[in-house]
N, CA, C and O atoms as a printed pandas DataFrame, in Angstrom:
     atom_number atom_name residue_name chain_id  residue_number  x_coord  y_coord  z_coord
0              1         N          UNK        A               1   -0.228  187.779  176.330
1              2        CA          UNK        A               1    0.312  187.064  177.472
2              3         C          UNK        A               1    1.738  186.624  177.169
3              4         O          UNK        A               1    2.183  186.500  176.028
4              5         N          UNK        A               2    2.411  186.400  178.289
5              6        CA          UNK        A               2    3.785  186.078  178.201
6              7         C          UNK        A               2    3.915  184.694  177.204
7              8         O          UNK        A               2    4.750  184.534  176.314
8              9         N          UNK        A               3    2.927  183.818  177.585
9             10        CA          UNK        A               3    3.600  182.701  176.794
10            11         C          UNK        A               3    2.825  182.010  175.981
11            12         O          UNK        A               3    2.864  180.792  175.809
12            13         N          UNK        A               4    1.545  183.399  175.068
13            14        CA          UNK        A               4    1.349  183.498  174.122
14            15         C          UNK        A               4    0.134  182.664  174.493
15            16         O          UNK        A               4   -0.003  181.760  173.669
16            17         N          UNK        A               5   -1.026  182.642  175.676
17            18        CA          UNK        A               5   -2.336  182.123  175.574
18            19         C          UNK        A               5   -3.187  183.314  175.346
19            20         O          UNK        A               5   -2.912  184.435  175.776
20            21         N          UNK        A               6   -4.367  182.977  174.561
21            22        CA          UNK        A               6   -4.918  184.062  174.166
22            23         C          UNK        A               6   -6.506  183.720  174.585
23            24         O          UNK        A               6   -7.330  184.633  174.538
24            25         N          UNK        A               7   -6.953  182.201  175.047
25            26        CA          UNK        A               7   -8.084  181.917  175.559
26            27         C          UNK        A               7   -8.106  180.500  176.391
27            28         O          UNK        A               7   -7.800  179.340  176.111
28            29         N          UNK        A               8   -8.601  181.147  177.516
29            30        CA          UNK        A               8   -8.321  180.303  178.623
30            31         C          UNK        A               8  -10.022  179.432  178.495
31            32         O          UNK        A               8  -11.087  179.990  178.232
32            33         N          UNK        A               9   -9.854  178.294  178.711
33            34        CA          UNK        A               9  -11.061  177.845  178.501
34            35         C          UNK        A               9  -11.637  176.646  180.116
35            36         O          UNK        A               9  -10.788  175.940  180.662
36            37         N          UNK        A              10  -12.807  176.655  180.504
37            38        CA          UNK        A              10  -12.983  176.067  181.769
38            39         C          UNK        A              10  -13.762  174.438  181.445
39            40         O          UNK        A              10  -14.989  174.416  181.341
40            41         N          UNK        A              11  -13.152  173.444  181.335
41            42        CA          UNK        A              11  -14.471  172.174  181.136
42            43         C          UNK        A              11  -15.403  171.935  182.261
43            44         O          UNK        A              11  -15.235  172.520  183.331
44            45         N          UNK        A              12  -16.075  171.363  182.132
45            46        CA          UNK        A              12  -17.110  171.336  182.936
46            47         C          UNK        A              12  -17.059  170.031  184.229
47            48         O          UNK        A              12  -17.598  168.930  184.340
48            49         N          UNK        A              13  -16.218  170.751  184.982
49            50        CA          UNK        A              13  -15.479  169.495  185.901
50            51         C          UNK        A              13  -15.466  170.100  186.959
51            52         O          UNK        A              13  -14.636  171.000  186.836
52            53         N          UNK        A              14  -16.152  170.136  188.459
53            54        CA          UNK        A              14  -16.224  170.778  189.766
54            55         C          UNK        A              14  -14.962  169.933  190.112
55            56         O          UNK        A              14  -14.518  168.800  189.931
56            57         N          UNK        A              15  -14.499  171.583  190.950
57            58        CA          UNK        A              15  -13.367  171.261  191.534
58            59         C          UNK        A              15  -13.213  170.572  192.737
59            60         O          UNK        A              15  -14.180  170.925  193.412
60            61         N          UNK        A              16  -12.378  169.595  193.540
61            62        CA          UNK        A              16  -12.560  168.656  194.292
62            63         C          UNK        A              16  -12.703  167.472  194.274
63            64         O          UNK        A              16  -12.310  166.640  195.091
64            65         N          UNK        A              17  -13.527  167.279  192.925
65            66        CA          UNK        A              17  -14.253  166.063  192.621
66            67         C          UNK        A              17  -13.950  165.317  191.516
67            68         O          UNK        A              17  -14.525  164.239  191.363
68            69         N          UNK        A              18  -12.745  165.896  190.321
69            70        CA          UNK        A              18  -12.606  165.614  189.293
70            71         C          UNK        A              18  -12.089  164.139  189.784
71            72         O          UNK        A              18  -11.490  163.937  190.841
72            73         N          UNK        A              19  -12.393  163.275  188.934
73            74        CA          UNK        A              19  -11.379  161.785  188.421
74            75         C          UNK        A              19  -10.955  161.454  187.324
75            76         O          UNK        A              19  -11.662  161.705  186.348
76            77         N          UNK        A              20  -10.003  160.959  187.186
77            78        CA          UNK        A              20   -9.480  160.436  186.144
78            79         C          UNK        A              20  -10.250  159.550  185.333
79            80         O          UNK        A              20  -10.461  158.648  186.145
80            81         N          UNK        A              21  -10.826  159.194  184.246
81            82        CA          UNK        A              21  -11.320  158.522  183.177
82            83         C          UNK        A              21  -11.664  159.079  182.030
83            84         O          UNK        A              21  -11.276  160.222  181.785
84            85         N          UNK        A              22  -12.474  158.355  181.101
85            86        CA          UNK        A              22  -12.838  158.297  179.338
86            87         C          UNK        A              22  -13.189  160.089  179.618
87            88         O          UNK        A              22  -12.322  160.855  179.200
88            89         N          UNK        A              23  -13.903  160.448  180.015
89            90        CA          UNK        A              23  -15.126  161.472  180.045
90            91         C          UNK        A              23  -13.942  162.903  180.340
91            92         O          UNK        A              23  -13.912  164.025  179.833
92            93         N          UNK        A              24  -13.348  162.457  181.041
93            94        CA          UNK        A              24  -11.849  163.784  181.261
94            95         C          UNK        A              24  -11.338  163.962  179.913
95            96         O          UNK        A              24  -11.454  165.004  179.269
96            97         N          UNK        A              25  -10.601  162.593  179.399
97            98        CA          UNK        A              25   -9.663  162.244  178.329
98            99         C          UNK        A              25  -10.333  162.916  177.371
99           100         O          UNK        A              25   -9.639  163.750  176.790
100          101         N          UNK        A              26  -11.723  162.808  176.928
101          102        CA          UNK        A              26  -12.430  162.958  176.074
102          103         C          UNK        A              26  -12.710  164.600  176.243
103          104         O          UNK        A              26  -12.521  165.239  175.208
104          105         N          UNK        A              27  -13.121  165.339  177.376
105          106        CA          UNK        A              27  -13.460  166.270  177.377
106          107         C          UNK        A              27  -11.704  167.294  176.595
107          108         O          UNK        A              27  -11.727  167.932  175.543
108          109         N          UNK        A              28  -10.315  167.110  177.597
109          110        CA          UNK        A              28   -9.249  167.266  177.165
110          111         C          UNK        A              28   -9.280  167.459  175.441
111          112         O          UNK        A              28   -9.699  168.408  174.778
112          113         N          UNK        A              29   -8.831  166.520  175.128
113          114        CA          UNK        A              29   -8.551  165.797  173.975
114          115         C          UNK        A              29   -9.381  166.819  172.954
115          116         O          UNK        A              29   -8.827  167.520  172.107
116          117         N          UNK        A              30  -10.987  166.764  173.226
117          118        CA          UNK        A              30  -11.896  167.838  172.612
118          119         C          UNK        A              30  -11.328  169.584  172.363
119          120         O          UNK        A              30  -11.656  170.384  171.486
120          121         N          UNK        A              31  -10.341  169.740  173.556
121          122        CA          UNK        A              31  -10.413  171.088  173.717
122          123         C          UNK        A              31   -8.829  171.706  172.841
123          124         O          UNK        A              31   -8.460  172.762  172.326
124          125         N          UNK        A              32   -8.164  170.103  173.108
125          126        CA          UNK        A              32   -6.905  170.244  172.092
126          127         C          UNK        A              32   -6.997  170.358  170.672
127          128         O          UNK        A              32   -6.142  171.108  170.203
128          129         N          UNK        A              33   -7.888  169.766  169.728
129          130        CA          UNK        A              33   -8.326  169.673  168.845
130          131         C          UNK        A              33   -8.953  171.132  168.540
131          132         O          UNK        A              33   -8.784  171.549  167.394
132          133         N          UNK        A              34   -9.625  171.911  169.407
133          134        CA          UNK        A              34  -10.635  172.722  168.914
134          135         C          UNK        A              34   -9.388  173.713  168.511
135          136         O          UNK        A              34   -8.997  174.076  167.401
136          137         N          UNK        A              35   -8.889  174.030  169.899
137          138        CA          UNK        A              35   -7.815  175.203  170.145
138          139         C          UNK        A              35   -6.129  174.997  169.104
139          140         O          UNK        A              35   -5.408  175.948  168.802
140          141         N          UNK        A              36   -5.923  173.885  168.827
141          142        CA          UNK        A              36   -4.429  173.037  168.205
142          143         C          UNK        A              36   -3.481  173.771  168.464
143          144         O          UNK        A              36   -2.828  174.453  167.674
144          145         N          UNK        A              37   -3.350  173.653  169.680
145          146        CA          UNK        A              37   -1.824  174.644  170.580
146          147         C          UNK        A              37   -0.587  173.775  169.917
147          148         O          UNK        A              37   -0.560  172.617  169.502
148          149         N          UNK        A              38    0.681  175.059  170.001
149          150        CA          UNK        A              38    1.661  174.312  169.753
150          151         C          UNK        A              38    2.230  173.607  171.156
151          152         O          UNK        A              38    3.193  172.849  171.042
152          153         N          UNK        A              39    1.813  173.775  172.113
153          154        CA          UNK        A              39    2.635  173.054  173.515
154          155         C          UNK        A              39    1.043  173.110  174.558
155          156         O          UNK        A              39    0.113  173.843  174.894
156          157         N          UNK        A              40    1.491  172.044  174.675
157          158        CA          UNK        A              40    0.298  172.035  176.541
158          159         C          UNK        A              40    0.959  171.536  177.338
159          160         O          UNK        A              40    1.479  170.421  177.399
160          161         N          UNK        A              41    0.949  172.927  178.408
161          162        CA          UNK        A              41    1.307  172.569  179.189
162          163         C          UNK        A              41    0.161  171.985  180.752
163          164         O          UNK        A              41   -1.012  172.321  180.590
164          165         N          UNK        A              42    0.342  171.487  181.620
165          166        CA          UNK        A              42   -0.082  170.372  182.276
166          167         C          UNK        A              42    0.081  170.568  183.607
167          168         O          UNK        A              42    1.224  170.986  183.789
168          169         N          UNK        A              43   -0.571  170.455  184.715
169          170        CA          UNK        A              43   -0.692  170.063  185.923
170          171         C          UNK        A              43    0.457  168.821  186.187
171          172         O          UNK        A              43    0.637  167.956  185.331
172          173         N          UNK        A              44    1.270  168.843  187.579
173          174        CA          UNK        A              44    1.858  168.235  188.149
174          175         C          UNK        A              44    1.106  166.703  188.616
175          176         O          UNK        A              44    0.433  166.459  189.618
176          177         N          UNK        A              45    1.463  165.903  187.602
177          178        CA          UNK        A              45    0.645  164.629  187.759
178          179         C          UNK        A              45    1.292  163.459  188.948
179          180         O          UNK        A              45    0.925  162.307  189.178
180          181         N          UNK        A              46    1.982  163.976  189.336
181          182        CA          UNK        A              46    2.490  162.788  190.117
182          183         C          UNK        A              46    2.177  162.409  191.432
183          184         O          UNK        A              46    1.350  163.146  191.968
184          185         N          UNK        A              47    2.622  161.420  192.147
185          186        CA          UNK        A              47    1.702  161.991  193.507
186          187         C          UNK        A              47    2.005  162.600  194.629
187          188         O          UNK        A              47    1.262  163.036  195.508
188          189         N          UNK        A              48    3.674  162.599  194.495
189          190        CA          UNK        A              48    3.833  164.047  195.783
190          191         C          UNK        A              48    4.720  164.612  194.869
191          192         O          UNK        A              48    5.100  164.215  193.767
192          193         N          UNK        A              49    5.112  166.097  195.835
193          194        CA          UNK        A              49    5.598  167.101  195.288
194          195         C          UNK        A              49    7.170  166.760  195.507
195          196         O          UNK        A              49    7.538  167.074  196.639
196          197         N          UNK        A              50    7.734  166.444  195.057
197          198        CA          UNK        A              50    9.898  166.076  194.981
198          199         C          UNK        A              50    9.609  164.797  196.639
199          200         O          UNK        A              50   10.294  164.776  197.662
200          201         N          UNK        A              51    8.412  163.935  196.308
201          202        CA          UNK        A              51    8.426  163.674  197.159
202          203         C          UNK        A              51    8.537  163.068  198.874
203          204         O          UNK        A              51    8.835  162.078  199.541
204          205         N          UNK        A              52    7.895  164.947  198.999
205          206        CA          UNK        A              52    7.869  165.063  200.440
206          207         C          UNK        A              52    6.319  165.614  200.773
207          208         O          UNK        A              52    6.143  166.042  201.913
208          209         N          UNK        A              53    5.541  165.623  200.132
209          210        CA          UNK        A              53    4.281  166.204  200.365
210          211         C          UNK        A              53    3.292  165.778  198.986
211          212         O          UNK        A              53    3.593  165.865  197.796
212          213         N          UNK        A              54    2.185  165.355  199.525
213          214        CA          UNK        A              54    1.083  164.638  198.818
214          215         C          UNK        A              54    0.828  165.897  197.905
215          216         O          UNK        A              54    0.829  167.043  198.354
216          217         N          UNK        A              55    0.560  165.506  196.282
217          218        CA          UNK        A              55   -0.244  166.168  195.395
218          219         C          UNK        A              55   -1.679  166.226  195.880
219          220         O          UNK        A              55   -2.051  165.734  196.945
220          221         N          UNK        A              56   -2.379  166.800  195.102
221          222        CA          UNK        A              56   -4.043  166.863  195.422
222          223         C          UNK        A              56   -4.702  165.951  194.223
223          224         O          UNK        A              56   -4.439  166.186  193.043
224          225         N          UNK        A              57   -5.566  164.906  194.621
225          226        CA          UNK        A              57   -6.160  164.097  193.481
226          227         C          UNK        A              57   -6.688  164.815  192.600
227          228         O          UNK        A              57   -6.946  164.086  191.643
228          229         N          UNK        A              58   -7.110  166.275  192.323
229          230        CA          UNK        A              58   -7.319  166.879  191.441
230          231         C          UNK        A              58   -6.515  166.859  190.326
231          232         O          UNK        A              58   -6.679  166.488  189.164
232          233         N          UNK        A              59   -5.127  167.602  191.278
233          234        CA          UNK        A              59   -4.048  167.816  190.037
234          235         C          UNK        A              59   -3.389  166.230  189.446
235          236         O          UNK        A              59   -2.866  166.135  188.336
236          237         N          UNK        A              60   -3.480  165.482  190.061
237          238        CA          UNK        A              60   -2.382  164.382  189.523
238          239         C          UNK        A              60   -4.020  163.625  188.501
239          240         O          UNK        A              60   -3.604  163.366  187.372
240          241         N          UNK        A              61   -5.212  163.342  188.581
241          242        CA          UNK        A              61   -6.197  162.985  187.569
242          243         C          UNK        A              61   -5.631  164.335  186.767
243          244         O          UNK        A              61   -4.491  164.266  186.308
244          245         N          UNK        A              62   -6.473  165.675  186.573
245          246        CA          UNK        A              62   -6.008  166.184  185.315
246          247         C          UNK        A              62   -5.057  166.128  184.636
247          248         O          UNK        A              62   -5.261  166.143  183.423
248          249         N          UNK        A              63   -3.535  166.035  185.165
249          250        CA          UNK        A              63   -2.214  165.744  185.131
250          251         C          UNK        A              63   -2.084  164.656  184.240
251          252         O          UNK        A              63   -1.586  164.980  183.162
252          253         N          UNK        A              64   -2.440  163.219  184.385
253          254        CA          UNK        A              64   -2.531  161.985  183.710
254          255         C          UNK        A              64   -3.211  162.325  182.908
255          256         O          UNK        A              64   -2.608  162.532  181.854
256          257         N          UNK        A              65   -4.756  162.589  182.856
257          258        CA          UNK        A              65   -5.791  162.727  181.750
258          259         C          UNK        A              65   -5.032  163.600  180.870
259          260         O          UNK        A              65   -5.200  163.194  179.719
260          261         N          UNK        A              66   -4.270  164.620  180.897
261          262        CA          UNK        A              66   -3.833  165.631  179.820
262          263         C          UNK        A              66   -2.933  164.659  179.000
263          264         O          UNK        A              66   -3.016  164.572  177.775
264          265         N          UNK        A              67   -2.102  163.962  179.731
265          266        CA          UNK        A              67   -1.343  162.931  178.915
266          267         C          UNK        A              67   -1.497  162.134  178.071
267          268         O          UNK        A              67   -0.690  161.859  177.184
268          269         N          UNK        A              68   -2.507  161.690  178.240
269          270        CA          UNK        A              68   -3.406  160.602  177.480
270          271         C          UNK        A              68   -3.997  161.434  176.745
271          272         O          UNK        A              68   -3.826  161.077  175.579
272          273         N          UNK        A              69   -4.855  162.741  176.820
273          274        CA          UNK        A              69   -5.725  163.231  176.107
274          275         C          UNK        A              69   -4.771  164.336  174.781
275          276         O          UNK        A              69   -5.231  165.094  173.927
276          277         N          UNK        A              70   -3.501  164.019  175.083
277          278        CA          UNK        A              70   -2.187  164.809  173.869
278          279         C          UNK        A              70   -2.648  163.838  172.750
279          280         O          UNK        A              70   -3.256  164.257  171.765
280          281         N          UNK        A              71   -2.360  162.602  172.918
281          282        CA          UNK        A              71   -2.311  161.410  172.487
282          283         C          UNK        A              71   -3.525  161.147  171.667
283          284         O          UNK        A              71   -3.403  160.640  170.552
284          285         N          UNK        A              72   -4.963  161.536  172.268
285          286        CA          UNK        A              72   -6.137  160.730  172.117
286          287         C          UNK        A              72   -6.208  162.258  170.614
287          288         O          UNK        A              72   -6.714  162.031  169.515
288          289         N          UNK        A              73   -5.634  163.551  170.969
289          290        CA          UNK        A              73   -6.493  164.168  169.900
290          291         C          UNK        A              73   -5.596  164.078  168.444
291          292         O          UNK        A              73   -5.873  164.366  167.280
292          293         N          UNK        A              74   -4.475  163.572  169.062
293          294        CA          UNK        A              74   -4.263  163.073  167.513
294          295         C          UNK        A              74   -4.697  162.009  166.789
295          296         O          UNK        A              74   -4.358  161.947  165.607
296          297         N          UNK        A              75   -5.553  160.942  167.383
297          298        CA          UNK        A              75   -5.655  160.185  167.133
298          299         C          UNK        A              75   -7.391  160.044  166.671
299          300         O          UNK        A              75   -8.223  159.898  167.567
300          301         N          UNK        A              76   -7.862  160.109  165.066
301          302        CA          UNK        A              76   -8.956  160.338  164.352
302          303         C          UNK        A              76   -9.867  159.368  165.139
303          304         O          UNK        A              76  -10.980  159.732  165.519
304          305         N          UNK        A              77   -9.323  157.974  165.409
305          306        CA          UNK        A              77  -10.385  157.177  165.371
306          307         C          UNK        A              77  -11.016  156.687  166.776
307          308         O          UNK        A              77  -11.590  155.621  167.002
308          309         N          UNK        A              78  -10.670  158.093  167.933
309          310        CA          UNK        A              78  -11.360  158.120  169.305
310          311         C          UNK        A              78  -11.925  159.535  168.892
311          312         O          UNK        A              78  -12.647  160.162  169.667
């Protein structure tokens, strides 16, 4: 692949419905650790787009949770 992913992986989060909390962070965080990418990149977390148009609560929870969950897998003692 162009920018060097070699396994795309799915957590176990129906789409529509995801929220932001522990159980995201944690699931994230798990998948950074397993895989130890040199860059993650991330969903548009904010809540509109340059905004003029609403994000989708999907993307802006995964968006935040990835942020926190950079953070959480370096960190041994979560």
């Amino acid at each position: 692949a162009v920018v060097g992913v070699r396994t795309v992986e799915f957590l176990d989060h129906r789409d529509g419905v995801i929220e932001y909390g522990t159980g995201l962070r944690r699931d994230i965080a798990a998948a950074i650790r397993r895989h130890r990418p040199e860059l993650v990149v991330t969903l548009n977390h904010r809540d509109t787009w340059g905004g003029v148009a609403w994000n989708t609560p999907d993307h802006r929870a995964v968006g935040r949770a990835t942020l926190d969950a950079v953070a959480d897998a370096g960190n041994r003692w979560i």
